[in-house]
C-alpha positions in Angstrom: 36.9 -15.6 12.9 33.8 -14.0 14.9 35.6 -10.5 14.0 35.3 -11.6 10.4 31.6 -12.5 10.4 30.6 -9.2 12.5 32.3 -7.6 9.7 30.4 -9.8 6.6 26.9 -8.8 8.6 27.6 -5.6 9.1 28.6 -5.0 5.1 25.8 -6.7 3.9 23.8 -4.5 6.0 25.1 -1.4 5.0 24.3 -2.8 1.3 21.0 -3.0 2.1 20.3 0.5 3.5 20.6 2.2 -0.4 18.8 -0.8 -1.8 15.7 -0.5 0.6 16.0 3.5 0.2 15.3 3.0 -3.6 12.8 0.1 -3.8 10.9 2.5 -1.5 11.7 5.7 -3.7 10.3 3.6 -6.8 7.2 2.6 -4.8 6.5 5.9 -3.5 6.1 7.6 -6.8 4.2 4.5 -8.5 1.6 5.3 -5.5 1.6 8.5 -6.4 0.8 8.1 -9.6 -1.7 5.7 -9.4 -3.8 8.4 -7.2 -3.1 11.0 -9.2 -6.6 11.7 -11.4 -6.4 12.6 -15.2 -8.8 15.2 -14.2 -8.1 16.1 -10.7 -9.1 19.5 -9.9 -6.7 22.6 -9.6 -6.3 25.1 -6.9 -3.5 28.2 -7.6 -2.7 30.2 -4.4 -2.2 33.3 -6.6 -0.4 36.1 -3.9 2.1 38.2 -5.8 1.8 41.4 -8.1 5.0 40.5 -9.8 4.6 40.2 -13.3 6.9 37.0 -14.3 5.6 35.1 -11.7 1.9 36.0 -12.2 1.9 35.5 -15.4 3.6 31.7 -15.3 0.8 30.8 -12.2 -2.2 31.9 -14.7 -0.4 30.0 -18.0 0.5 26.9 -15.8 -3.5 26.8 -15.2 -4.3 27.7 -18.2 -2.7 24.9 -19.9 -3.9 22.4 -16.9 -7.5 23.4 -17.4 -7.6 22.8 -21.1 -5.9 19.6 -20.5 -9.3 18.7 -18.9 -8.8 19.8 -14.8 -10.8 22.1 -13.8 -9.4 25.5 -12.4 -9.5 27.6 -9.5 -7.5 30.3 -8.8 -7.7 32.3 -5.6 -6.3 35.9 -5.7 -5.1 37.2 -2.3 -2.4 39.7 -1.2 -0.5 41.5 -3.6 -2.6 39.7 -6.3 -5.7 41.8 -5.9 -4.3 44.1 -8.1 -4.6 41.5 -10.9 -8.4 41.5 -10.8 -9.5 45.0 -10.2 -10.1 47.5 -12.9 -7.4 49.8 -11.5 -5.0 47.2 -12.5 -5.6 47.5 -16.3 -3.0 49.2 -17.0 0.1 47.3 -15.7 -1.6 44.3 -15.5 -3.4 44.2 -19.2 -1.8 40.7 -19.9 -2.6 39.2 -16.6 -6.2 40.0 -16.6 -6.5 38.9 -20.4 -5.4 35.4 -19.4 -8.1 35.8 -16.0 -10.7 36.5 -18.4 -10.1 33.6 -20.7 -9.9 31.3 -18.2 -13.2 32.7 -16.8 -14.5 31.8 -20.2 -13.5 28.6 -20.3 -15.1 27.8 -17.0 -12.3 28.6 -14.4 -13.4 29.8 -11.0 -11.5 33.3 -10.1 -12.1 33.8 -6.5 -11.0 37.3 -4.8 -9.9 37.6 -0.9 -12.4 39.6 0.7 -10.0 40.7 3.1 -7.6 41.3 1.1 -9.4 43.3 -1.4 -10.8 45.6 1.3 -7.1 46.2 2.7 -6.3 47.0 -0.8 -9.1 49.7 -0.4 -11.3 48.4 -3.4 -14.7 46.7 -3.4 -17.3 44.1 -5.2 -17.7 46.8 -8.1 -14.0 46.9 -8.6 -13.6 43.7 -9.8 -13.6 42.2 -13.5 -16.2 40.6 -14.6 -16.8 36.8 -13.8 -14.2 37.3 -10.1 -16.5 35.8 -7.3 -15.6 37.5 -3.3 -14.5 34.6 -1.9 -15.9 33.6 1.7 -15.5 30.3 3.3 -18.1 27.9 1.4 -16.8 29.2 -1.9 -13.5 28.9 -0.9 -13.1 26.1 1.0 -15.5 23.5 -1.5 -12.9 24.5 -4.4 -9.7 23.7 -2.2 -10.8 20.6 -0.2 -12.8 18.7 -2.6 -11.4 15.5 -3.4 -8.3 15.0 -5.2 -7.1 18.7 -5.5 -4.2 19.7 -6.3 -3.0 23.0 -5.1 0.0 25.5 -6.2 1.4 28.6 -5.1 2.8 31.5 -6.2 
């Protein structure tokens, strides 16, 4: 009979294992959502020169920033090529959607690092790309409520 008991326990444990799992799934993205801001800002980690992927990381902030968050998108790497003149030619569509989203009010920030490594300069640049530097850089990723991609 003790066997029997041990065995009802131990069942009704095991029960409870999923059950507690997925009442704490369900919470966690109700908290989530509750802290996620209609307007929290965006920051896009923008490092590759390939042209799919480029292109997606500028439209997905596109779309975000006209849907009221505002944008930031920091081009480092292989991405330098995306905002300097010598660029224009492979990447024409890339740096029309950079411009518009200047123009709407997006912040474009360029590595400084990385756009020396490249071996260009200030005066390479598009117009409206800010050289990045700590302050600049770090107030658009840390300030409150940011949300941050990558590609």
């Amino acid at each position: 009979m003790g066997n029997h008991i041990a065995e009802m326990l131990c069942g009704e444990v095991m029960f409870l294992k999923p059950v507690k799992s997925i009442v704490f799934a369900v919470l966690a993205v109700l908290s989530l959502s509750v802290i996620a801001g209609a307007n929290d800002p965006l920051f896009i980690n923008l490092s590759t020169d390939e042209l799919h992927r480029s292109t997606m990381a500028i439209n997905f902030g596109k779309h975000h920033s006209a849907n009221g968050h505002p944008l930031t998108i920091f081009l480092n790497d292989k991405a330098v090529m995306l905002g300097v003149k010598a660029g224009a030619t492979k990447f024409s569509d890339q740096q029309q959607a950079l411009s518009e989203v200047i123009a709407s009010g997006a912040l474009v920030i360029m590595c400084p690092m990385c756009l020396k490594q490249a071996g260009y300069a200030e005066a390479d640049l598009l117009p409206g790309i800010k050289i990045g530097g700590p302050k600049m850089t770090g107030d658009a990723l840390f300030k409150d409520g940011t949300k941050t991609m990558s590609w």
